[in-house]
N, C-alpha and C positions, 0 to 999 in steps of 0.2 A: 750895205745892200749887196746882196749876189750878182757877180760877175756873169754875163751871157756870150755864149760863143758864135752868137748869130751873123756878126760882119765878119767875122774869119770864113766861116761856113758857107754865105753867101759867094765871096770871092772864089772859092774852093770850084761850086759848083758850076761857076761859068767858065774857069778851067777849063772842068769834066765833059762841058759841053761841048767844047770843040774839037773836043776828043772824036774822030771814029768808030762807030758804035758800041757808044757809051749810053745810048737810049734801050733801057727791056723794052720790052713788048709790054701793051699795055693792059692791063691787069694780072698783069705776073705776081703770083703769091711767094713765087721763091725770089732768093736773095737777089738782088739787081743793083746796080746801080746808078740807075736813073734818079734827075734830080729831085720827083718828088717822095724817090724813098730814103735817097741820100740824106733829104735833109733833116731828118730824124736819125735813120741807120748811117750814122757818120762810119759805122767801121764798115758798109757795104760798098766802100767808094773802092774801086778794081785795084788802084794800087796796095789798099792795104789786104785786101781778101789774095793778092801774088807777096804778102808779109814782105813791103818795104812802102817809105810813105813817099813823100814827093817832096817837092823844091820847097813848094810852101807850108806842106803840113807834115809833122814826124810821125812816123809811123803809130798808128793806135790800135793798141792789143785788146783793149777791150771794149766790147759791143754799149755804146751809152746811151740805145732806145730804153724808152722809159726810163728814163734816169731822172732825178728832181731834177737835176740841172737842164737837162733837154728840155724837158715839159717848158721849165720857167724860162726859157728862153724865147718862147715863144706866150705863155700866159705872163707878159711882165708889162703888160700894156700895148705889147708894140703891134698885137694881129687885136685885140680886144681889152679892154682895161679892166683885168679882173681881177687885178693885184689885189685889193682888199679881200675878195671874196677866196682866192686861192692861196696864196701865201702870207698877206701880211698879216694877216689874220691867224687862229689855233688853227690846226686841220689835222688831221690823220697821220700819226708815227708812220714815218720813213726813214731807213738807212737803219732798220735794225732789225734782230732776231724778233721773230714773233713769242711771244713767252708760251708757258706751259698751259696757261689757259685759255690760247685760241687755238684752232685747228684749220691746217690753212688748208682746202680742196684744191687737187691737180689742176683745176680748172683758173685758178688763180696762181700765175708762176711769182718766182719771187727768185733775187738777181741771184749770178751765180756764185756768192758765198750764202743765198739763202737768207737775204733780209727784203723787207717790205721795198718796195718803189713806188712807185706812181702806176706802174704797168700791170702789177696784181691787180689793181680792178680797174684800171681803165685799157679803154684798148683802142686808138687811130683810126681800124680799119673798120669792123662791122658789130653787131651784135646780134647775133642767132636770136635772139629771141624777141626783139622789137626793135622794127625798122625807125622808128619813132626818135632822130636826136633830142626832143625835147623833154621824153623821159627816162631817156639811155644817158644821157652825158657822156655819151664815147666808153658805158661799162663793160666789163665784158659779156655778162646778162641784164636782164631787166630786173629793178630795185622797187621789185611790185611790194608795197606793207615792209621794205626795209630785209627783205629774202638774203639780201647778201651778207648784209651784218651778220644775221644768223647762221650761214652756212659758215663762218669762221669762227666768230663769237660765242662758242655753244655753252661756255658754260653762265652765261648769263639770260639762258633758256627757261632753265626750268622753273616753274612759276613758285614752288614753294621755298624756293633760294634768291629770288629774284622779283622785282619786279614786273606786277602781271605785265601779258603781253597780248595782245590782239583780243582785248576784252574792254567794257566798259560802258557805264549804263547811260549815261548820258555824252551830249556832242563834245567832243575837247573845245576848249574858249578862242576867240577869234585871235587874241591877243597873242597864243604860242606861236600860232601860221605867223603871228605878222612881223613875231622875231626871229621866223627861219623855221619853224618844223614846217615838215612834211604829211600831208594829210594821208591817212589810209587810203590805199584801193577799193579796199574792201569796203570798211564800213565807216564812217565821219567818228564815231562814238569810241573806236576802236584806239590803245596806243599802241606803236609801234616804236622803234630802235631811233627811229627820226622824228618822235614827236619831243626828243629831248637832246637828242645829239644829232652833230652835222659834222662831214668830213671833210669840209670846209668853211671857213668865215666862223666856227665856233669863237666866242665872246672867252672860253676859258676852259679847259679839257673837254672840248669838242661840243660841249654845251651851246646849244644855240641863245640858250642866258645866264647872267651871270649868278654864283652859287651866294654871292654873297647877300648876309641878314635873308637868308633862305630863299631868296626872291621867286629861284624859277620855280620850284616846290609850288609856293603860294599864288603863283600862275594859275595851275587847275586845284589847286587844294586850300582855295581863299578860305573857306569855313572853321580851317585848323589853325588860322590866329587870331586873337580879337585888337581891335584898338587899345595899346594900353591907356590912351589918355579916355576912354569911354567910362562909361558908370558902371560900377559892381555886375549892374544886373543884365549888364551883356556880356560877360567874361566868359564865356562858358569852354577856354580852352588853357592847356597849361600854360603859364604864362611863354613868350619866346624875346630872346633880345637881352634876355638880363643876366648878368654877372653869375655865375655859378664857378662853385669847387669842387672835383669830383673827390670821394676817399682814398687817398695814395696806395693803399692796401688791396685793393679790386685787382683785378689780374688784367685789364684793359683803363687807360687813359679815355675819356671824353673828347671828341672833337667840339672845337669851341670857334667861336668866330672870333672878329674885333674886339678886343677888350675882354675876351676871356667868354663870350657872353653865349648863350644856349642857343642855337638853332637846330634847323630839324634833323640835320647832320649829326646833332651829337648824340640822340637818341635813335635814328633811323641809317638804313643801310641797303640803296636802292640795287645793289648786286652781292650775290654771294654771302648775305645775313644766312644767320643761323635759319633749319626750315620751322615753319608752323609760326612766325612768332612776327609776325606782319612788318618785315624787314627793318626788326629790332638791330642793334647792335650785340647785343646779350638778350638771352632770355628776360621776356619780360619778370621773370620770379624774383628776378634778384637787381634788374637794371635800375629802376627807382632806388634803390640802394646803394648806388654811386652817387648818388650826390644827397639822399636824406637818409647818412647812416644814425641822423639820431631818433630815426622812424622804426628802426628795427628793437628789436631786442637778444639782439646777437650774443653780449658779454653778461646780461644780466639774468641773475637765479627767479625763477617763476614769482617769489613772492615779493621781489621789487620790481619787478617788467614795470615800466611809464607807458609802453604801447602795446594797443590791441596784440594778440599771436598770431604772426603769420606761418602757412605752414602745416595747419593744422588741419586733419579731416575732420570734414562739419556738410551735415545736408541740411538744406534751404526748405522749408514747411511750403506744401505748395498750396497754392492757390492764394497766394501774397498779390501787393501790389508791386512789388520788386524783388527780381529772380536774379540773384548775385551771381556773377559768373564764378568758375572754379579754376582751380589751380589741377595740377596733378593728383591724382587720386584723390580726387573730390576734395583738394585743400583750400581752405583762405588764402588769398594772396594781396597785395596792395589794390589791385588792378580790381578784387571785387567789393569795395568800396569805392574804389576812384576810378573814375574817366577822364584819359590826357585829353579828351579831346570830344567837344559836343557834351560836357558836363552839365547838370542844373545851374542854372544862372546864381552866383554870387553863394557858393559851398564849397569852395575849395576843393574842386576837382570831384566832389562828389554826384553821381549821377543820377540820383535822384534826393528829393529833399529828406535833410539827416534825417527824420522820423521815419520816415518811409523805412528808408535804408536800414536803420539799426531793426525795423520789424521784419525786414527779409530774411534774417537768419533767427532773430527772437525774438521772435512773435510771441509766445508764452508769456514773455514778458515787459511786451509790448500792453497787456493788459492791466498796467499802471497807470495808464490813461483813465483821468477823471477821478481818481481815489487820494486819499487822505496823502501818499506820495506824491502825486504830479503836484509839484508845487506851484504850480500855474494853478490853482486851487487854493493851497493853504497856505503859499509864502513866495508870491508873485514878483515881488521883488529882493527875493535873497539872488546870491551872484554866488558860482561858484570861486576854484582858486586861478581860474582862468578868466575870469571876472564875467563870464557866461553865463547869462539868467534864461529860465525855463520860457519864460514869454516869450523870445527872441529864436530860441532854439530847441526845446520841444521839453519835456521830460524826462528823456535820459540825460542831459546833460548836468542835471540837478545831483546826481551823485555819480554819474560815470565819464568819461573825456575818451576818446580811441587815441591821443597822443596827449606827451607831456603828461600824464596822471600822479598823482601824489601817492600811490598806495599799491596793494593791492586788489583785482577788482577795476583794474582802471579808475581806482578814486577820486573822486575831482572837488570833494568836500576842504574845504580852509579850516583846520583844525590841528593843530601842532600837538596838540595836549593827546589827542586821542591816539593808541596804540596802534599798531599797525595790522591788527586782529581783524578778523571780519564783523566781529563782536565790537571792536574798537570802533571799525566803521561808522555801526549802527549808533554807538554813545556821539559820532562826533555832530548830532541834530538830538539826541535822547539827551540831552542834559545841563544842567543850567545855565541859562544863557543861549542855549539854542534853538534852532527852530521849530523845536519840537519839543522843548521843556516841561510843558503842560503834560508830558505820555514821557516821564522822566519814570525808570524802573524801580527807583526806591534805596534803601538801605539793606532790604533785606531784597534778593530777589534770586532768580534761577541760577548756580554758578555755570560760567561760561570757560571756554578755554581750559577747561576739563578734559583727559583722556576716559572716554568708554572702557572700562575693562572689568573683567569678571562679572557682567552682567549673566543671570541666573538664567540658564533656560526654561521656555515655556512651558507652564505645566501642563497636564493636559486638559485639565479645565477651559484653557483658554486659546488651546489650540487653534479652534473654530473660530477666533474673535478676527483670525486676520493680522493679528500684531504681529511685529519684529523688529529687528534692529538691519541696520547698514553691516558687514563684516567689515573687518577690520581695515580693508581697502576703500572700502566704501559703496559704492552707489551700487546695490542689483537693483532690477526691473523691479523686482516684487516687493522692496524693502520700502519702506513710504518715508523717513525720514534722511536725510542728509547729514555726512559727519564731515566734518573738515578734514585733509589729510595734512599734517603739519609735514613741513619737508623732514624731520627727522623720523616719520613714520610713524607717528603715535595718530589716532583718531580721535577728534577732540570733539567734544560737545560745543556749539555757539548757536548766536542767536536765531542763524539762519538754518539751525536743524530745526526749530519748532515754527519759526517766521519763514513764511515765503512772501518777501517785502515786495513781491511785484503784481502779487493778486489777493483781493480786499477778501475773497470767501473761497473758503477750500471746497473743488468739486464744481464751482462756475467757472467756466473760461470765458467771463463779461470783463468787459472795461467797467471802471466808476462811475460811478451819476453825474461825477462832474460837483458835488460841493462838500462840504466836511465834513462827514458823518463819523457819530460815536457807535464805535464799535464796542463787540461782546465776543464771548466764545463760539460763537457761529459767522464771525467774522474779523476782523482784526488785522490780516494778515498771516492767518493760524493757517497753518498746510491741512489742519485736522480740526472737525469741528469739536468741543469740551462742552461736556454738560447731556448734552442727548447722548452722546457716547463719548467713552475715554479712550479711543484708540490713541493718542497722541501721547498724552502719560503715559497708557499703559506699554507701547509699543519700548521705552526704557525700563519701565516701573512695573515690570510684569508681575512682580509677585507681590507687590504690593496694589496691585490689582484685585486680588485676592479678597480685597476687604468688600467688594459688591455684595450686595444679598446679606450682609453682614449686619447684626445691631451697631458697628462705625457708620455704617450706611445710610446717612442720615437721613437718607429720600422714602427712609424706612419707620425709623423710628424718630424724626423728627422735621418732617419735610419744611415747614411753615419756617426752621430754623433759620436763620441769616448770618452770612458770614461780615467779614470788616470792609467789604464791600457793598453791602446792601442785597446783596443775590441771595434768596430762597435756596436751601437746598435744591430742593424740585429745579430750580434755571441753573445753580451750579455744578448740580453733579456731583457723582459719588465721592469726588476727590476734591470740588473746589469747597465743599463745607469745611475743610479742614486747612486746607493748601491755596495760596495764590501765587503764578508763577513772578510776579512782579508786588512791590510795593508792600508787602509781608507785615506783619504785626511783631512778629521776630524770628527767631531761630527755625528753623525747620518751615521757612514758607508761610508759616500761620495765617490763616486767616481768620481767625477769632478775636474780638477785640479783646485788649490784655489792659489792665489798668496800670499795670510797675510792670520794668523789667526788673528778672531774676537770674541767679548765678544756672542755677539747675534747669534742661530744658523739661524737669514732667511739669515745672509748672503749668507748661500748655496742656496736658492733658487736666491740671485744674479747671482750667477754663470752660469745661462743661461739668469735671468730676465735682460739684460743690453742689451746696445746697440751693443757692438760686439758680444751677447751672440747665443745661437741657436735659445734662445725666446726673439731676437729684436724687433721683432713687438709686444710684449706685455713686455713694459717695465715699471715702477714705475714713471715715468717722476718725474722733479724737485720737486715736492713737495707729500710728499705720505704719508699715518699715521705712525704716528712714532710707532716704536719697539723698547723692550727693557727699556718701562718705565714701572712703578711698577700699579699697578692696586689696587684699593681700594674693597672691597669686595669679593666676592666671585659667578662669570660667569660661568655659565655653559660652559665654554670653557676650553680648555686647557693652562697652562699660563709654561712658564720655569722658573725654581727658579733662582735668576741672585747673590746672597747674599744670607744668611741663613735666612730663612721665608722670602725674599723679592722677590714676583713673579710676572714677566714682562708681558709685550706681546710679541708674535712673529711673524710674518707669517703664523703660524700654528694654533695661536691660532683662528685665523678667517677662513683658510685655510685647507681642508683636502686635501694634496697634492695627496690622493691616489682615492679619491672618486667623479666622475665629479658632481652627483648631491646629495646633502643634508641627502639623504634617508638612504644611507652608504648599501645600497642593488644591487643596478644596475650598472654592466659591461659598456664599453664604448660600442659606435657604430661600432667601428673601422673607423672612418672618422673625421678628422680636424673637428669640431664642435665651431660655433665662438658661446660663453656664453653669461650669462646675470645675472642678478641678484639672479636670479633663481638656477642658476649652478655654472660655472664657479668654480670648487673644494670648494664653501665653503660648510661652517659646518653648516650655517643656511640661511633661504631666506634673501633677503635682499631686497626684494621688498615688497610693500602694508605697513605691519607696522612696516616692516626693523627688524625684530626677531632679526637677530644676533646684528644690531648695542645696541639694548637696553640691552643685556647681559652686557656690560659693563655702557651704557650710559642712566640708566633709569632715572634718573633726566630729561634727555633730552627730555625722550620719551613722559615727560605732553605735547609738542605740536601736537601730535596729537589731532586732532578737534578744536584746535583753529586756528585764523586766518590765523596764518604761515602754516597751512597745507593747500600747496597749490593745494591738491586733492581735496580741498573741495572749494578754493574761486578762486581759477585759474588754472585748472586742464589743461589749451592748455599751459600755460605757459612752456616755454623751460627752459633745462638748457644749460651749454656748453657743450656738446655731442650731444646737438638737439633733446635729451629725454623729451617728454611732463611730467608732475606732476603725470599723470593719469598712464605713463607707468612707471614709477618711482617706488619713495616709498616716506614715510612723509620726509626724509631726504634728498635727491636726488637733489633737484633742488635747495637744499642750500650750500650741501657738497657731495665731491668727496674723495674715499679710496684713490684713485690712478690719477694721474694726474691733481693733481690739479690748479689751479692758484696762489692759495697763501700756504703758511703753517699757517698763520691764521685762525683756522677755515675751512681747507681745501676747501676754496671755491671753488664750482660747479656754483655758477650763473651768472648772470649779474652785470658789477660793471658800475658806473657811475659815470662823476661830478657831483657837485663839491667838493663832502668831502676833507678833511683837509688832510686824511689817510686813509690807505687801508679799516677798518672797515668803515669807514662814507662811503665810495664810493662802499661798497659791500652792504651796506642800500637803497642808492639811486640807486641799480641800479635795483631795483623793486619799491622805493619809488618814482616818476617820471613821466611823466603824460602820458607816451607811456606806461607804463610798468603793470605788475600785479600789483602793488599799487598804480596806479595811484587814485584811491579812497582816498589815506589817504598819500597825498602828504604834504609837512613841508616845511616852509618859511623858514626857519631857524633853522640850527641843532651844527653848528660848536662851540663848547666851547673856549674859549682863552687857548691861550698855555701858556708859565709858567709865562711870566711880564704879568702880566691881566692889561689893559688898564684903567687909574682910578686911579689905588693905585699904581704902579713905583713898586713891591716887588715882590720879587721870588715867583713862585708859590708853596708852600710847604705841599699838600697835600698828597703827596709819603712818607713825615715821617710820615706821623699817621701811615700808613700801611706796615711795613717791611716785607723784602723779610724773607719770614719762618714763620711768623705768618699765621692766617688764612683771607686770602686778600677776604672780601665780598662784596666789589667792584672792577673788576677789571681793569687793567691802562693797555692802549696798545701803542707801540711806530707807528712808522709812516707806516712800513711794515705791522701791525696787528698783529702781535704777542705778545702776554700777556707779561707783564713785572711789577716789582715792580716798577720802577721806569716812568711810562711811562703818558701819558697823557690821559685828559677824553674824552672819544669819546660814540660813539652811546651805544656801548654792555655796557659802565660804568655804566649808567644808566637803559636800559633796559637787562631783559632775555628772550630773541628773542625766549624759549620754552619753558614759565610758564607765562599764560594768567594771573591769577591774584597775587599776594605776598602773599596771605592769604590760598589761596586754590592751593597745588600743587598736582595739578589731571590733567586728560586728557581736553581736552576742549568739548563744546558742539555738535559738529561735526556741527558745521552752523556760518554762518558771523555775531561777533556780534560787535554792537558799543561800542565801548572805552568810558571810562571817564579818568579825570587824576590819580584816586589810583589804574588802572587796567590797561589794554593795553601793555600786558607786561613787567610791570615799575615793579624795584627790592623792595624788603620791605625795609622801612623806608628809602629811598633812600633821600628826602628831611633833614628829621632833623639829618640824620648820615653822609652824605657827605657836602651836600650843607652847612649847616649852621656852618660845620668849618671854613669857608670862608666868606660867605656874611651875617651872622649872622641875623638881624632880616630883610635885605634886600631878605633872603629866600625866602617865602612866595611868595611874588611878584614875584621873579625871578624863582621859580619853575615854578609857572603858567601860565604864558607865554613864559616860554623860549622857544617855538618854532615860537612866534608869534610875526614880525619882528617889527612892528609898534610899538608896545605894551612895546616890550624888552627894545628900542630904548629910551623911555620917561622916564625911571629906571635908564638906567647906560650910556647912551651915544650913540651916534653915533658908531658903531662896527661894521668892516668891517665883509664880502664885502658888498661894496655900492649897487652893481645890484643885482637884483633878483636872486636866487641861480635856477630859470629855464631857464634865458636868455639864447640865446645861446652865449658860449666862443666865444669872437673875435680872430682872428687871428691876 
């Protein structure tokens, strides 16, 4: 307890009193010595103010009015028992420098090394401004709304650092007065410097109560904690009292109460907080993230984030039911989903109910509500991986979580199997065994997770249709479909560039009916409607858009037609007669039902090209180019890989099924259009010097200008279609794609006797004296077949040349068709499109006369075939072998005995 120097003092000054005037006069404001000023102003007693003390008391140099010890010498019970209320109690820093952050006015002194006393704001004698001890307290001014705190205390003034002050909308509670504040002057409603601190009897830094488990706080601010022990559905503030850890890594510690535990101290800062931030400790943007850094997504790459993005600029669609507060430059922050305080009852800090909420910012896709997604509809009691069912908690939480999330997307789907795709997403309910297996995408279906590239730009045909794609970045205004951006940059095709899973009909911004409706191409969840128009294919598929108006066009030429779905042409649309983006019949989309699968995909263009098909009238007849064999080189066509690096032909490769003419620019007519060489979908003309054929066949193509081009030596000549030479092309009036006569050589011409076999009689039936060769007609053409007549012995020229080596003369059997094994006919010896053996070039575009080492005749055809056999009888038998008289006086008599022009008897 503090020593008091009251009974020394006492005896001193009845001394003084019998001193000889030792009485001032009475109201002397200057120094005296009189005993009622002595007994304060101990150093005002005459012998120390003549600097020497007395018998009883040693001299005192320093002045000890106002001094704690003075004051409590007298407040220590012995004139009034105020000892609780003035000292033993917290009260008001004395005996020290005032710090940098008060400003002490002249009007308040302070001792003379310049620290606080009792005597800066109290003052003995009077107070200028209210005569009133009972609301002066002996100050030096009147303490009208707490004036004086403020006149030193200024930096705990300003309202956006501070604690408001001399504001407030309702009366403060009975209960603060009845622990020691001080009411306003001014207004009952108002706080002031005294409605929370006292400069005496304070319970704890001047506090009139105590800070601890937040108490005094919860004085006027009851509504900011709930009962923990109450029901869910009055919780509606952040919890307070309980255990927390703040993240060691933050650049400030949390104030913590008892046991570690939250109070409104550790989040709030009633002086000197940051401004704007309703006397946060830290900005609100980041203070939730001292203690729930598993809320953020601080260390994690965009495509494993588990939580919503904070951060991010986003505007709020207005005229919502909930208008989300913003962060800095219109960003997301924790705080515009959650409320610390006055939150929706049992949400978890959320401020209004989660549906609400999640449609305050996306609302677009908030119109999942009631469609074949809100699984509060289709699958009421699935749970997510947060074991969170749509009943309970609305519709997004069926595939989306704002924390802990499995995926991308905020995924909140239980599916371990499924990829972490966006495409992946959609299979982890698309597929069997899930909640949505019945709308399972098939075997055959759209490929997903696809990079976009070298897509064709738009012709101009189709300019006006409105189509386009995403750039390589992705999303413009004007671009209607969505690409994924993979973090490595590439733009990838998924399910969500043709699906927009959150609206049941492209073009409505309605919620669902509410029960489970089967959809179609004008709904589905298709961002574009199919069937009435193709923008949605077409906006990838541009130039295979091309095929509208087109006899492919089936809404043309076969509307009533049905795909493997059931759909009419006329309801599928120009593209779904052919193509299903899901659940495919096979290769290429199909939706044509197939009865076998096959190695080759034109089998699908069988599927209509046949005779019960819907393109019976344009069928492949018996003999047609084969597909599906391997191609030597390199055509500027397109070829299908059938084996690893082994690429075929196809259908396609000659065919552009999408495009009627060549150009790959021009729309159909919309009318049945019967083709020609010209058109007819392929990829190049095939009239005049037949382009496309020479893509593959350019060895072939030396006959142009020589003799065999019969544009130039017989251009009336027909072939079997009735096509002159002239309307044709250089190949036309010899070979047919499609409908051929033979599969040797797909013969297109005229065949005649008397050949042996099909090639001798597809010779003569231009070589002949009706015919376009009649000019260079042959006595005699037929080689013996295997006993050659003369020598009795097998004919064994088949073994020089096995099947797999490189066969440079080739052997045909009786059909025409090449074989190892087969016998000599006309093509063995000549190549019916390379005028000389020496020179393989085009020919001279005019009729030229033959000798025997030209005229079509293979290189070294004499001493590499012939003279295996007829050894130095060659010579001879080369040079006349066509010449019957001549053959005859060599080797015999060899049938036939009649002229090979007679006519056959009957």
């Amino acid at each position: 307890m503090r020593s008091s120097p009251v009974p020394f003092l006492a005896l001193l000054l009845l001394l003084l009193a019998a001193c000889p005037g030792a009485a001032p006069a009475a109201g002397n404001l200057t120094q005296n010595s009189s005993r009622e000023c002595a007994i304060c102003h101990f150093r005002w007693i005459d012998q120390f103010v003549q600097g020497h003390g007395t018998a009883l008391a040693e001299y005192e140099k320093e002045d000890v009015a106002g001094d704690e010890l003075m004051c409590f010498s007298c407040h220590d019970g012995s004139t009034e028992d105020s000892r609780s209320k003035v000292w033993l109690l917290d009260m008001h820093k004395t005996g020290m420098k005032p710090s940098d952050k008060v400003k002490i006015p002249k009007l308040f002194p302070l001792s003379h090394d310049g620290k606080m006393m009792c005597a800066t704001c109290h003052s003995a004698h009077s107070n200028p401004t209210d005569t009133s001890i009972e609301r002066s307290i002996f100050l030096r001014i009147t303490n009208n709304d707490s004036i004086m705190c403020e006149m030193c205390h200024v930096a705990q003034l300003p309202k956006m650092e501070n604690h408001p002050l001399h504001a407030g909308k309702n009366p403060l509670p009975d209960r603060i007065f009845a622990e020691g504040a001080t009411r306003s002057f001014t207004d009952p409603k108002h706080v002031i410097c005294e409605s929370c601190h006292t400069p005496h009897a304070g319970v704890e830094k001047n506090l009139v109560y105590t800070m601890t488990a937040s108490a005094l706080c919860l004085i006027c601010h009851a509504d900011k904690i709930d009962d923990p022990a109450g029901p869910p559905s009055q919780q509606v503030n952040h919890p307070l009292h309980v255990e927390f850890k703040t993240d060691p890594s933050r650049e400030i510690t949390l104030a913590a109460g008892e046991k570690h535990s939250l109070q409104c101290l550790s989040c709030h800062k009633v002086h000197l907080h940051a401004k704007e931030t309703k006397a946060l400790v830290a900005k609100k943007e980041v203070l939730c993230g001292y203690c729930h850094p598993d809320k953020e997504n601080r260390e994690q790459p965009p495509a494993t984030r588990a939580n919503h993005p904070v951060a991010v600029a986003f505007k709020a669609p207005s005229g919502g039911d909930f208008v989300p507060a913003t962060g800095e430059n219109n960003t997301v922050q924790c705080y515009s989903c959650h409320a610390t305080h006055q939150h929706a009852p049992a949400t978890k800090g959320l401020p209004a109910p989660r549906d609400v909420l999640c449609a305050g910012c996306h609302a677009d896709r908030y119109l999942v509500e009631g469609t074949d997604h809100d699984f509060r509809v289709t699958a009421p009691t699935d749970i997510n991986m947060l074991e969170q069912g749509s009943s309970q908690f609305g519709p997004c939480v069926t595939c989306h979580v704002p924390h802990k999330a499995g995926g991308p997307y905020l995924w909140s789907r239980q599916n371990p199997k499924a990829e972490l795709t966006p495409s992946g997403l959609c299979l982890s309910c698309h597929q069997e065994k899930g909640p949505a297996e019945k709308k399972g995408v098939g075997l055959h279906s759209h490929p997903v997770s696809v990079e976009l590239k070298n897509v064709p730009p738009l012709p101009p045909s189709l300019t006006a249709l409105g189509l386009g794609l995403p750039t390589a970045q992705g999303q413009e205004a004007d671009m209607p479909l969505p690409l994924y951006v993979h973090p490595d940059g590439r733009s990838l095709v998924e399910c969500h560039t043709c699906h927009d899973p959150h609206q049941w009909q492209p073009g409505r911004k309605q919620k669902g009916q509410g029960s489970n409706v089967e959809g179609d191409g004008a709904s589905s969840f298709l961002r574009q409607q199919v069937g009435v128009a193709e923008n949605l294919c077409a906006s990838c598929h541009a130039d295979q858009f091309l095929v509208e108006g087109t006899d492919h066009d089936l809404r043309i030429t076969a509307r009533e037609e049905t795909n493997a779905a059931g759909k009419k042409a006329g309801e599928a649309g120009v593209c779904g007669a052919c193509h299903v983006p899901h659940n495919g019949q096979g290769p290429m989309l199909w939706a044509k039902p197939l009865s076998e699968e096959r190695e080759s995909h034109s089998f699908l263009c069988l599927s209509c090209h046949r005779k019960e098909g819907v393109a019976g009238k344009k069928t492949l007849g018996e003999y047609s180019h084969r597909v599906g064999t391997p191609v030597q080189g390199t055509p500027n066509l397109p070829l299908a890989e059938r084996n690893k690096d082994q690429w075929v032909t196809e259908c396609a490769t000659c065919h552009n099924p999408h495009s009627w003419l060549p150009d790959g620019k021009t729309r159909g007519s919309g009318e049945n259009t019967e083709g020609d060489d010209a058109s007819s979908f392929l990829r190049k003309s095939s009239q005049g010097r037949a382009e496309l054929c020479l893509e593959c066949h350019k060895q072939q193509g030396n006959v142009v200008g020589t003799d065999h081009d019969l544009r130039i030596t017989a251009p009336d000549a027909t072939d079997r279609q009735g096509k002159t030479a002239a309307q044709g092309s250089v190949c036309s009036p010899c070979h047919a794609v499609h409908n051929a006569l033979n599969q040797g050589g797909l013969w297109n011409g005229p065949v005649a006797a008397p050949g042996k076999d099909f090639m001798a009689r597809a010779c003569y039936g231009c070589h002949r004296p009706e015919a376009s060769g009649k000019d260079k007609l042959v006595e005699v053409a037929g080689h013996p077949e295997r006993f050659y007549f003369g020598y009795h012995q097998p004919y064994t020229i088949s073994e020089h040349y096995r099947l797999g080596d490189q066969i440079e003369y080739p052997l045909f059997d009786a059909a025409g068709n090449r074989t190892a094994k087969g016998e000599i006919t006309c093509p063995t010896c000549h190549d019916p499109h390379i005028w000389h053996p020496d020179r393989v070039e085009p020919g001279p575009g005019k009729n030229v006369e033959g000798t025997p080492v030209d005229s079509f005749l293979r290189k070294d055809i004499r001493n590499d075939l012939c003279y295996a056999c007829h050894g130095l009888k060659t010579l001879f038998l080369y040079r006349y072998y066509h010449v019957d008289k001549e053959r005859r006086k060599m080797i015999g008599h060899s049938p036939p005995t009649r002229s090979f022009f007679e006519p056959v008897s009957k």
